[in-house]
C-alpha positions, 0 to 999 in steps of 0.5 A: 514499531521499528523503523528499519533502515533499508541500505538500497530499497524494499528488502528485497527477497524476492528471489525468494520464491515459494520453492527453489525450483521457482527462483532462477538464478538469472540476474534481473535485467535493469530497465529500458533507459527510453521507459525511464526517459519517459518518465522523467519527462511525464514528471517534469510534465506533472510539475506545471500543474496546480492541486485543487477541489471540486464538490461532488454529490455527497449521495453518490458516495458511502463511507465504510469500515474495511477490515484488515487483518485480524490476529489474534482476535484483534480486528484492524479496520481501515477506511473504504470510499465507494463512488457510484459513479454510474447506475448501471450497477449497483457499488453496494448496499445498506442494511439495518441502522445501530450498526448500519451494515455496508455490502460492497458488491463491487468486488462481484463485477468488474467495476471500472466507469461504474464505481470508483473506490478508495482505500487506505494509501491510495484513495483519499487524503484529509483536506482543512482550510483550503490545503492538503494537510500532514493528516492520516484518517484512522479507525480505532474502536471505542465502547462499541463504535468505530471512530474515524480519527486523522492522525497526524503523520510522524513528521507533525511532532505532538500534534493531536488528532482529531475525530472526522466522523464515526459509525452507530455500531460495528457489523457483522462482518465488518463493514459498516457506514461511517457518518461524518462529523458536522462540518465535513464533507467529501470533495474530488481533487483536481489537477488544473481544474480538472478531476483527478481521482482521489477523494478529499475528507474536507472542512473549510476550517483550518486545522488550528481553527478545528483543534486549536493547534498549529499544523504543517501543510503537505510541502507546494502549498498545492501547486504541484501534482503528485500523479502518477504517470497513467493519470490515475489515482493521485498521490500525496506529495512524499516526505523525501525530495526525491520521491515527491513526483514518484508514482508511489508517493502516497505508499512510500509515505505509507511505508515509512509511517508503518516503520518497516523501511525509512530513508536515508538519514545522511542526506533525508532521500529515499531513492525510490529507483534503487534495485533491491537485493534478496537480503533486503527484500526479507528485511521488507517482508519480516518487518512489514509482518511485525507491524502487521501485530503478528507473531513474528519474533526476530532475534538480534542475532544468530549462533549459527550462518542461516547459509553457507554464504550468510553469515551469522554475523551479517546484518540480515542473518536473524531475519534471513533464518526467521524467514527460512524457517517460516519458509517465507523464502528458500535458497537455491539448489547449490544451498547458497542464499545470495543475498546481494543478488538483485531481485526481479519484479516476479521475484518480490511477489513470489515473496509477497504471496508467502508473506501473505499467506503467512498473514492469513494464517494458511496457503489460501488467499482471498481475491477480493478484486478482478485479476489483471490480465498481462501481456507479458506473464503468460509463458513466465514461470510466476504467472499463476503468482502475478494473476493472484496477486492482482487480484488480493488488494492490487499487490501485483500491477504494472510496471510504473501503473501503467500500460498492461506489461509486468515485466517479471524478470525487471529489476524490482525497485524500492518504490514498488517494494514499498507499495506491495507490502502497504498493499499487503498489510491494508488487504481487505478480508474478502468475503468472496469464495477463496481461491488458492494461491499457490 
């Protein structure tokens, strides 16, 4: 897969909105220097704190398949914990053994204090030996099961993985029950002796003890916390130092390993607050897409200028024209493109619903969580987007995760571009009645 160097951040196309009519031309406002402030004083807060684990009651919680994408016949799984985390409704079910199936019911209701669940990018992390490890869990099919793999991340070199647990078939639908390995067990992290959230897939031994090799550590030795600022889900440490503390930590990660956007390689940062432009939000969105295993085929140039202000020589140009005319985007009124203009928030998720849409094939998209009610999004031209996309995988969620404002017509920033195009691409098939997306 191609890692795409992103000049500022997320490509950004938001701009790029279903139609013309939907994209104003306004440019996006930066953010409040008292927020940012805020912050940076959270973060500060985060640095004291010490990463560890605590037992939990292994009945409480089910490990399952969860189907992504499907192209071309090709099912891709990622991996879902569910907690039961009271009785006043059931989470899920099991049915039948040699496949045990899982029922989420979870996505029935809204959920919050009665179950907890983790998927990929922002639920769990693979723990040996006392420490956090560079270690992904990955689902692969083999000879009719379905192997629940950690995969070493990028940076770990020729490290090989190794096989955590494994379901007894693969069923209908798709989810089914992973059983864990001898040896392992699920533990909740803590962030100075109290539980935080993310859930770790852990093994008293050490990575070398388990394989024989050598393994690096997540940097902090699990010293420093990688919270997000709303005291949510925890987030792994990030490869770049400065995103290390950075609410999208884990995604940024995710984005990176997945190759459609990269740091920078003259001073290895990856500026997560960098605003974002239209050009560079396509970029995003076509090579999240191509990672994605779909039929997406850029060339490495154009003969003609996609727009009277894009020319054909121009870095973006073949993957402005591609987007153009898988209508990913659209220009505005005047025929121009801008692809320098900063894109807002509400912006990149009119972009995110068409790279969506793209995905599954069609303008209908399946919500498979409660949508988010905002404070700010009621009279904006992209609340009907913003309502969908909290609702398809989380996609659309508050500024920073927290608080209850969107803040549409705010500068989007290469962090959240990162994370709504993991979301995107690990996005659940609901099983839910559809809903359209328009």
């Amino acid at each position: 897969m191609k890692s795409l160097r992103l000049t500022i951040a997320a490509l950004a196309t938001a701009a790029i909105a279903a139609t013309a009519s939907q994209v104003p031309a306004a440019i996006a406002q930066s953010e409040s220097s008292t927020a940012a402030k805020a912050t940076q004083s959270l973060i500060a807060q985060n640095k004291q704190n010490v990463i560890g684990a605590q037992e939990v009651d292994q009945s409480r919680f089910i490990l399952s398949t969860n189907p992504t994408s499907n192209f071309g016949g090709n099912q891709r799984y990622g991996l879902m914990i569910i907690e039961q985390k009271s009785d006043e409704r059931l989470c899920y079910e099991t049915e039948g053994s040699s496949p045990t199936r899982v029922i989420p019911l979870l996505s029935t209701f809204d959920f919050s204090g009665i179950c907890g669940r983790g998927t990929d990018t922002n639920g769990y992390a693979v723990r040996a030996g006392g420490e956090q490890v560079r270690y992904n869990p990955v689902l692969r099919e083999e000879n009719g099961v379905l192997v629940l793999y950690a995969e070493p991340s990028a940076f770990l070199g020729d490290a090989e993985p190794f096989i955590i647990g494994q379901t007894d078939g693969i069923a209908a639908g798709g989810y089914t029950q992973i059983f864990l390995k001898p040896g392992w067990r699920l533990t909740q992290r803590t962030v100075d002796d109290a539980p935080r959230g993310a859930i770790y897939l852990t093994n008293d031994l050490t990575v070398a003890q388990i394989t024989g090799q050598e393994v690096v550590v997540e940097p902090g030795g699990g010293d420093e916390s990688g919270d997000p600022i709303d005291g949510g889900t925890p987030t792994a440490p990030a490869s770049f130092p400065d995103a290390q503390n950075d609410t999208y930590a884990n995604e940024i990660n995710r984005a990176v390993q997945l190759g459609f956007i990269s740091g920078f390689a003259e001073d290895n940062t990856f500026r997560p607050r960098a605003t974002l432009t239209r050009e560079q939000l396509v970029s995003i969105a076509v090579e999240g897409l191509k990672v994605d295993g779909l039929n997406v085929s850029v060339p490495d140039s154009v003969s003609a200028n996609p727009y009277p202000d894009v020319p054909a020589s121009r870095w973006s140009a073949a993957k402005i024209k591609f987007a153009q005319n898988a209508r990913l985007i659209s220009g505005y009124p005047d025929g121009t493109f801008k692809p320098t203009q900063p894109v807002t928030r509400a912006e990149l998720i009119a972009v995110m619903s068409k790279a969506a849409q793209y995905k599954q094939g069609g303008p209908t998209l399946t919500p498979n969580q409660t949508a988010r009610t905002f404070s700010d999004t009621a009279d904006h031209w992209s609340a009907g987007l913003v309502t969908a996309l909290s609702g398809y995988c989380g996609i659309a969620t508050p500024l920073n995760e927290t608080g209850s404002s969107f803040y549409p017509d705010q500068s989007a920033l290469r962090n959240y571009a990162a994370a709504a195009m993991v979301r995107l691409l690990d996005c659940t098939q609901a099983e839910t009645p559809s809903a359209d997306v328009q």
